[in-house]
N, C-alpha and C positions, 0 to 999 in steps of 0.2 A: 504494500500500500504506500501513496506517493503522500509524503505529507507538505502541508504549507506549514511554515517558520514565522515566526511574528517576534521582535522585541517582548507582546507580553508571556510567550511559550518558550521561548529559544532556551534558555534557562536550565528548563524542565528537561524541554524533549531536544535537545543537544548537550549541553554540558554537563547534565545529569541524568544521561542516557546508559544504561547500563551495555550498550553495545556500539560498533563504531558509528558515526553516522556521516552520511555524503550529503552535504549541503550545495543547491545548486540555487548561486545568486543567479538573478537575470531582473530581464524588464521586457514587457509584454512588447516592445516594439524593436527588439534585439532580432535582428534576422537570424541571426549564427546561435542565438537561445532558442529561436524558434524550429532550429536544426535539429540542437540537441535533444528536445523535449519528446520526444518516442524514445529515443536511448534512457533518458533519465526514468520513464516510467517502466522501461522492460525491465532496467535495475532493480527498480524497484519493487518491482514483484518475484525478480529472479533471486536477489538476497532477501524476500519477507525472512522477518526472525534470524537474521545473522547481520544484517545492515540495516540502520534504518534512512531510508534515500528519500529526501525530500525538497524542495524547491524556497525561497525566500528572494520574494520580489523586491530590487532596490531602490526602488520607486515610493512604495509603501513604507520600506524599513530602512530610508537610510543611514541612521543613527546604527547600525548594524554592519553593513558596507562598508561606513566610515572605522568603526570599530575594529573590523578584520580586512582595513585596509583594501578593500575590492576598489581596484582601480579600471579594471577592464573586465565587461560581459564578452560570456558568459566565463562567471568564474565559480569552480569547484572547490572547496574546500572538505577536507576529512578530519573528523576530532574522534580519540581515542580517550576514553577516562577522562572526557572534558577541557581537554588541548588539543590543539590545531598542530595539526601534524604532518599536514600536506596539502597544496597547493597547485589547482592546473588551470591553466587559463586559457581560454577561446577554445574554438569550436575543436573536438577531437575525437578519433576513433572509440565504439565502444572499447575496445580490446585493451585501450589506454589504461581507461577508467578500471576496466576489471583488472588489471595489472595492481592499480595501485589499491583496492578496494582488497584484492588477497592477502597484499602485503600488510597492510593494516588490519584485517581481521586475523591474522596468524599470530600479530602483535597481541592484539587484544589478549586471544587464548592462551601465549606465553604467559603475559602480565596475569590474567585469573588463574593458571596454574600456578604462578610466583606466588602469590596472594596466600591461595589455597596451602601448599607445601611451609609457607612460614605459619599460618594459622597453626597449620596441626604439629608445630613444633618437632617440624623434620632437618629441617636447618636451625640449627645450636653453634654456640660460639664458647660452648663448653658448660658452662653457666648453665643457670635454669631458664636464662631469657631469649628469647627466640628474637634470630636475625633479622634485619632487615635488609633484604639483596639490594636492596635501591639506592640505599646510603650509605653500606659498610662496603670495603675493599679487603 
């Protein structure tokens, strides 16, 4: 399912999304967004439940645009765990998108495996306190 993005949702259903999500800025009168926009919706149904792919008009939101610096449509952005993590811009192959959409869902399933394996106090630093892989060397 393709969702729309809003300054009062983005929050929610981007940076506190429990799965990657593909953000597609655009504006209704963008030729080369109006390319991508069957791609962006096949994505979107072809990762339901492992991406969440949705669209955020710059038109409507651009306190948002400005915020993650979209300087040229059609611009994609990817946030993992609520960071922005990748960046593509204009008009481009799906096979792009799914390139990068693997690499950052592989991300993702590391980072919840990382999670998972310190929770259950599989990584020890001898101690009774359990590691944090993120911040110790």
């Amino acid at each position: 399912m393709e969702h729309k993005f809003t300054t009062a949702d983005f929050e929610k259903e981007v940076l506190e999304a429990d799965i990657p999500v593909l953000v597609d800025f655009y504006a209704d009168w963008c030729g080369p967004c109006k390319m991508m926009a069957p791609i962006v919706a096949q994505l979107a149904e072809e990762y339901d439940g492992k991406v969440k792919v949705g669209k955020c008009n710059i038109d409507d939101e651009d306190g948002l645009a400005r915020m993650y610096r979209v300087m040229s449509i059609p611009t994609f952005k990817i946030f993992v765990q609520g960071k922005d993590v990748a960046t593509i811009v204009g008009a481009v192959q799906k096979e792009q998108l799914v390139e990068e959409l693997k690499r950052y869902y592989r991300l993702h399933k590391i980072i919840n495996l990382l999670k998972t394996v310190c929770k259950k106090g599989f990584i020890t630093d001898g101690s009774s306190q359990v590691m944090n892989p993120f911040f110790s060397l």
